[in-house]
N, C-alpha and C positions, 0 to 999 in steps of 0.2 A: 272476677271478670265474668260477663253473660257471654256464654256459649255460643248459644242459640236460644232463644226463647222458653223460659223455664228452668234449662240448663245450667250452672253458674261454678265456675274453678275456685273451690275455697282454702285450696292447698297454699303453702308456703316454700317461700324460699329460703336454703341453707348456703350460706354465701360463704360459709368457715369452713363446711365440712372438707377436710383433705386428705383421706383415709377410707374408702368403704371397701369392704371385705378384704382387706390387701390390695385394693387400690385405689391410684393416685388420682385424685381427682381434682386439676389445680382451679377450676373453675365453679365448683361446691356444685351443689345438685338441687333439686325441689323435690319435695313429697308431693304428688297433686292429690287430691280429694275433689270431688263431685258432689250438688248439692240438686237435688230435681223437684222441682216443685210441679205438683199434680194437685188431686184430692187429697191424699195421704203425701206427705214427706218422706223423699229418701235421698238418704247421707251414702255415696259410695267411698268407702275406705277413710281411712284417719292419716294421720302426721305421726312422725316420732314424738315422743314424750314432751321434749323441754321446747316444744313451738307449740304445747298447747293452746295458752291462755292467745296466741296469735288467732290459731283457728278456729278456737271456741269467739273470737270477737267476729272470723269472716263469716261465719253463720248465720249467728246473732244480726248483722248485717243484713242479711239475705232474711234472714226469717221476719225480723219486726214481729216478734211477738209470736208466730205458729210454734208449732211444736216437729222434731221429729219420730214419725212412725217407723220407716225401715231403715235399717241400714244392712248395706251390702261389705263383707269382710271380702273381698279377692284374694287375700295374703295374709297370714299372720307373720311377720317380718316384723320385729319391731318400730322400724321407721317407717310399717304402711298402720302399725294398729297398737304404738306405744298413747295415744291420747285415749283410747276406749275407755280406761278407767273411770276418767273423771267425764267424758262425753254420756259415759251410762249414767254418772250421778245425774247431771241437769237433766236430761233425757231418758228416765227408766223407764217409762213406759215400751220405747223404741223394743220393736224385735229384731235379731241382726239375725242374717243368712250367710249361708257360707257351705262350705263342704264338709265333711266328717273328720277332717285331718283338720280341716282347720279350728273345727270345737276342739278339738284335745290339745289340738297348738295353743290354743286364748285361753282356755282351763290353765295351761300351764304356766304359762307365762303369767298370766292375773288369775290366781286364784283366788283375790280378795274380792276383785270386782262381781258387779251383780247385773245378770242382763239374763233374756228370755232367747235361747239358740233357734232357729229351725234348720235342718239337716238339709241340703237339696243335692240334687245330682242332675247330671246330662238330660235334657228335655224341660225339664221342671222352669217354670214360670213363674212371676210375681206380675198379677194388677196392681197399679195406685190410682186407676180412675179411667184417663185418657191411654194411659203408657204401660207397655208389658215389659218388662226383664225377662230377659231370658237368661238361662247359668250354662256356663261351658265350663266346664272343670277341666284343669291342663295340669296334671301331676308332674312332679318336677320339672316343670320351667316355672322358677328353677328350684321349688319346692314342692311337698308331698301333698301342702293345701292348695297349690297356688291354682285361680278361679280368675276369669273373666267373663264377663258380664254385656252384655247384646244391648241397648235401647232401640228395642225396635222400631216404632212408630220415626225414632231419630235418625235411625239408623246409624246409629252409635256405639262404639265398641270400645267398651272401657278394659285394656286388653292387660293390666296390671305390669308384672317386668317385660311383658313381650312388645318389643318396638320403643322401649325406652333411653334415652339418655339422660347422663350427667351431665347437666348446663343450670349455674346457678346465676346467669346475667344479668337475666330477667326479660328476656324475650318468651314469647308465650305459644306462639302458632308457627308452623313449620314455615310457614311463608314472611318473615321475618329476615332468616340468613339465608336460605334457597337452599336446595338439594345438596350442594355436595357439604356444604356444614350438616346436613341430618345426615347425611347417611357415613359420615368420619364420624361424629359421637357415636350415631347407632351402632355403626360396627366396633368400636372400644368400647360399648358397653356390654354388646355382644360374644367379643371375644373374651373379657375377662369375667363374666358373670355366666351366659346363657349357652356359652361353647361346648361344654359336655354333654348337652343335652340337645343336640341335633334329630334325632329319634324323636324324641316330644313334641320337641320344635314342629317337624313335619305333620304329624296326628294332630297339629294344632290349626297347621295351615290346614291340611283338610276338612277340619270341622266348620272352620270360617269362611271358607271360600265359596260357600252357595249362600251364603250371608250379605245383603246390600249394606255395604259399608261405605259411608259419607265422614264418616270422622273418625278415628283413633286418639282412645284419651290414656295415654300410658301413665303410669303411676310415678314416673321421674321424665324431665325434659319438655317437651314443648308436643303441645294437642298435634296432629296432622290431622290436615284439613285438602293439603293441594298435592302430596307426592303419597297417596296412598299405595298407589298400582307398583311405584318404585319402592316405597321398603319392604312390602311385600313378597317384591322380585327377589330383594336381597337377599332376605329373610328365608326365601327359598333354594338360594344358590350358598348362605352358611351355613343350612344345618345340612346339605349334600355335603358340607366338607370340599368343597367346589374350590382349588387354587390356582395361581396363575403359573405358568409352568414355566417362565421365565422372568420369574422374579425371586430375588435372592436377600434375604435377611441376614448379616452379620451381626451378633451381640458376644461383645466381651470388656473385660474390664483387663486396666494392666497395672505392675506395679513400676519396669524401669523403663517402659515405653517400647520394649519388642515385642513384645504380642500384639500393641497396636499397630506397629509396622509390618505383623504377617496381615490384621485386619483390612490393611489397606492394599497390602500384596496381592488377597483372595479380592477385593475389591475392583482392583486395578483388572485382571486377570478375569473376570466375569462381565463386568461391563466391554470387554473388547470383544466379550464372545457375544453381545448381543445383548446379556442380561439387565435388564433393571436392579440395581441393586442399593437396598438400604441398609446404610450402619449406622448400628449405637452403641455407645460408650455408657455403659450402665455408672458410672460414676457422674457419669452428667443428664440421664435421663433414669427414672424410677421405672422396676423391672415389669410393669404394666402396660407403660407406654411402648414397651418391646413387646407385650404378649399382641396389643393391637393389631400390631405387623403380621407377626406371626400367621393372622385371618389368613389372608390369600396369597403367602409366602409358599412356595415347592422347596424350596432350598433354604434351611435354618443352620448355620454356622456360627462356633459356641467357641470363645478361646479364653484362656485364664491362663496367667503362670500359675506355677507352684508354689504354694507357700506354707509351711509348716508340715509339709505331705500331703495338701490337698489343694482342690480350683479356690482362689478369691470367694470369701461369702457373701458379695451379690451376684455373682455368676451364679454360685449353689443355690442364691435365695429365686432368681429366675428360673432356670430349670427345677426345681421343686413344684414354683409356681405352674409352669408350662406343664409340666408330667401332669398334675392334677385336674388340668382344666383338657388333658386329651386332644391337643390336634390331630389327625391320622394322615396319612398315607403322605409324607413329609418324606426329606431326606437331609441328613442330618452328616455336618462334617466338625471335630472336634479340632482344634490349635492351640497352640500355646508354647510359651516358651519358658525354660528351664533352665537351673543349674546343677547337679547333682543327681535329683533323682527323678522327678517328672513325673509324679503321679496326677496331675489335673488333668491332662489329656486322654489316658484310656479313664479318669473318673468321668469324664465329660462325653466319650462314646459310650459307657457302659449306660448312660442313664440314655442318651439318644436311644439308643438299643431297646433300651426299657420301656419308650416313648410308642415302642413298633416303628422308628422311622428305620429305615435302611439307609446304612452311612457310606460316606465315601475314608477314602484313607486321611489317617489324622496329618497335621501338617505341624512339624513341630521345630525348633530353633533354641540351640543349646547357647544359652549366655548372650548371643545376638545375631544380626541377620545383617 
């Protein structure tokens, strides 16, 4: 697809993927890559591996016979730079740019492969003729390479995971499904991939923000083009860790149906106080779709019975999750119901605890309620 003039999206769509990093993604995602035609050619970022020979043909496509000169790495991730291998074959002459972390990243990951590196950092420029690149290097968000890339004269910001979603539908520009479908993928890509990394986030947003930005091309989900100023916004109020302070997240799973009856107790019980409150039944939603939530939740409430001596292992398998992806300044209430001994409930404060959230008292129900 042409961008804008010169510009063209030669990325692919993954309509199967339903799995990335530990999460659920029931709508598959896109790799996007970029293709800029100037004096010189340059290819920004690659596909995963097994959509090569797709995107070796949207090229091919676009090129009609030129050749490409640069290529810009922003990521070594395997699903932004698994096609490099065989893209260096047709094209060795190509030189790729990237960051220092990212040559040691592709050194590793292909060490068969054969390509010409140059090293750049913060300030540093590429001409292809009419068109300057500019390199913004953004260490983890949400990796130690991870780069994005300016088209000046476009004023275009190919911004790699920052501002991206999982949408494999096949719409392509934010102005497609309207604001509040980007900014619900945005923030679940956000919360389960870019959330520990609020810190970076911010150093990122300040790098870009005396940058004239007309288009954001993220490396999964759909170009923006029309809610710039808004993800943006958002982008600045999740990595403040910014939550709603009346709104309440229940996630638990059950085995004879009383621990969903305290779920619905604390339910019942919060919404009369005024609260907004969301529940999930991890049995019926993957424990991603609950980290979502999580984003601008004040109040996260965790319940499991007991079983064998411990919480349910998708209750453990979410909180695992949540501890490692760091929400902060939360408040955290354990539940659960038991017969015998009851260990799921202080297991399920102790890790709140561990989380830094400050908890309320646990709420628990022996054999039923």
């Amino acid at each position: 697809m042409k961008i804008v003039d010169n510009v063209y999206s030669v990325g692919v769509v993954d309509r199967d993927v339903r799995i990335f990093h530990g999460y659920f993604t029931p709508i598959g995602t896109t790799y996007n890559s970029f293709l800029v035609i100037d004096e010189k050619v340059t290819l920004v970022d690659f596909v995963k591996e097994k959509f090569t020979d797709e995107f070796l043909n949207n090229i091919e496509e676009i090129l009609q016979g030129r050749t490409i000169d640069y290529i810009i790495c922003n990521h070594v991730e395997p699903d932004h730079s698994g096609a490099l291998p065989r893209v260096m074959e047709k094209y060795p002459q190509a030189m790729v740019y990237g960051t220092a972390n990212c040559e040691k990243g592709l050194k590793a990951y292909y060490p068969h492969a054969k390509y010409n590196f140059t090293v750049v950092k913060l300030g540093d420029a590429l001409n292809t003729g009419k068109y300057n690149f500019k390199f913004i290097p953004m260490p983890m968000v949400h990796w130690p390479d991870s780069m994005s890339t300016y088209l000046e004269e476009e004023k275009m910001l190919f911004s790699n995971d920052a501002f991206g979603q999982h949408t494999g539908t096949g719409e392509v520009l934010d102005t497609e499904n309207g604001l509040d479908k980007l900014i619900d993928r945005a923030g679940d890509y956000y919360a389960n991939i870019v959330l520990p990394f609020g810190m970076q986030v911010t150093k990122l947003i300040q790098t870009v923000s005396d940058l004239d930005i007309k288009i954001i091309c993220p490396s999964h989900g759909v170009i923006i083009t029309k809610y710039i100023p808004e993800i943006i916004q958002k982008y600045i109020s999740w990595s403040k860790n910014e939550t709603d302070e009346k709104k309440v997240l229940i996630v638990y799973d059950t085995m004879w149906g009383t621990t969903k009856k305290l779920a619905e107790q604390l339910e019942k019980e919060y919404t009369n106080k005024g609260f907004e409150v969301e529940v999930i039944n991890l049995t019926e939603e993957h424990y991603s779709h609950a980290m979502s939530r999580v984003l601008d939740a004040k109040y996260i409430f965790v319940g499991s019975p007991t079983l064998n001596n411990n919480m349910l292992p998708s209750v453990s398998a979410f909180l695992t999750y949540m501890k490692g992806l760091k929400p902060k300044e939360r408040i955290g209430k354990a539940f659960g119901a038991y017969g015998w001994s009851g260990e799921s409930i202080p297991q399920i404060n102790e890790i709140l605890l561990s989380c830094g959230f400050e908890t309320e008292e646990p709420l628990k129900a022996l054999w039923n309620v």
